[in-house]
N, C-alpha and C positions, 0 to 999 in steps of 0.2 A: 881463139876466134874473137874478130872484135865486132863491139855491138855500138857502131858509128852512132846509129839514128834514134838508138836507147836513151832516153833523158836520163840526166843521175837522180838520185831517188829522192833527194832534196827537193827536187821539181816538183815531185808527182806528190809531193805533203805538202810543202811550206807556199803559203797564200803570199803569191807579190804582194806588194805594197802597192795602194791604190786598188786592188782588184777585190771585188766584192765575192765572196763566199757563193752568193746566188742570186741570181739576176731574175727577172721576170718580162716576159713581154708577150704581150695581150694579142692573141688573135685576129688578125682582123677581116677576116673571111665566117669566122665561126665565134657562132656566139658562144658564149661562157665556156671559153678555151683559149689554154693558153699553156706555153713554154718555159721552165723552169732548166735556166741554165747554175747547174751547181758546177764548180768548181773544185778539182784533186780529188772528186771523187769518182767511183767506178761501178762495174757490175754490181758489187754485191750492194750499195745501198739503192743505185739505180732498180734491181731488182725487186727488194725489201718494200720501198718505199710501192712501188707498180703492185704487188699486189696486196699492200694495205689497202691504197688508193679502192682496188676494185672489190673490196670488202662494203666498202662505204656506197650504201642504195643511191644516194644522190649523184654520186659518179657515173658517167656514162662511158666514159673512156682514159681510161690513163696507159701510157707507153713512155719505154725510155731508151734510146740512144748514144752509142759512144762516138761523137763524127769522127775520130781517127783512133785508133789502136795505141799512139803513142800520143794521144792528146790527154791529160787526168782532167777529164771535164763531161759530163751529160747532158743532153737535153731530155728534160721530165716533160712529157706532154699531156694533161689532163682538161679533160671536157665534162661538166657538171649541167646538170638538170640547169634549170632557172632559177628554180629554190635554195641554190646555194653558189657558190664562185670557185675558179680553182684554188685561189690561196686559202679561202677555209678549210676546205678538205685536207690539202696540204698538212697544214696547222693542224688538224684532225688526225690525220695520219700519225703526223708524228709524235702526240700526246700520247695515243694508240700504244704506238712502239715504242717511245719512253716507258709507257706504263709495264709492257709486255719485257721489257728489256730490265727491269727493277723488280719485276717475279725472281725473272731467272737468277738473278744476282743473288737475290733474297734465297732463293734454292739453296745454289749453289753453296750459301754460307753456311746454309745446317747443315746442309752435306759433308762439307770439310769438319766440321764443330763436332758432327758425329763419331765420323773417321777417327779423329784425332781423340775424343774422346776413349773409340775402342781403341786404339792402340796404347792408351794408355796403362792400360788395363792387363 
């Protein structure tokens, strides 16, 4: 079976050349909102990110979007109080989940260290 309209999977990782990682552009209907287009990425960080976002009091709204199933690109859409912007939050977020994402590593290393220990044994 062939899969015509499937990009190869180089596509869906590797950033063109000239093409920015993630772009932003400023609402201009709604205040302190605005569209975070990331690039090669997908569901799971479009999701990750959506509800750090809505962890954060100052956020009023964050949602995220794939405009086509075979496109590797999201639109993050977040709306913040007055007291803050969406690129702080953003940037908040992702501290957040750096931090949250450097437990689990940190875990995960005693846990092997342990393992390896009893089987030493």
């Amino acid at each position: 079976m062939s899969q015509v309209n499937r990009p190869e999977t180089f596509e869906c990782v590797d950033l063109p050349d000239g093409v920015e990682k993630v772009t932003f552009e400023k609402d201009k209907k709604v205040t302190n909102a605005g569209k975070f287009i990331i690039e090669r990425e997908d569901h799971t960080i479009g999701n990750v990110m959506r509800m750090q976002l809505l962890d954060d009091e100052q956020v009023l709204f964050a949602g995220y979007r794939m405009p086509h199933p075979l496109e590797p690109r999201i639109n993050l859409h977040v709306q913040t109080t007055a007291e803050s912007n969406p690129s702080h939050a953003v940037i908040a977020a992702c501290n957040v989940l750096i931090d949250k994402l450097n437990r689990i590593e940190e875990k995960f290393d005693a846990e092997v260290a342990r393992k390896q220990r009893e089987m030493a044994y």
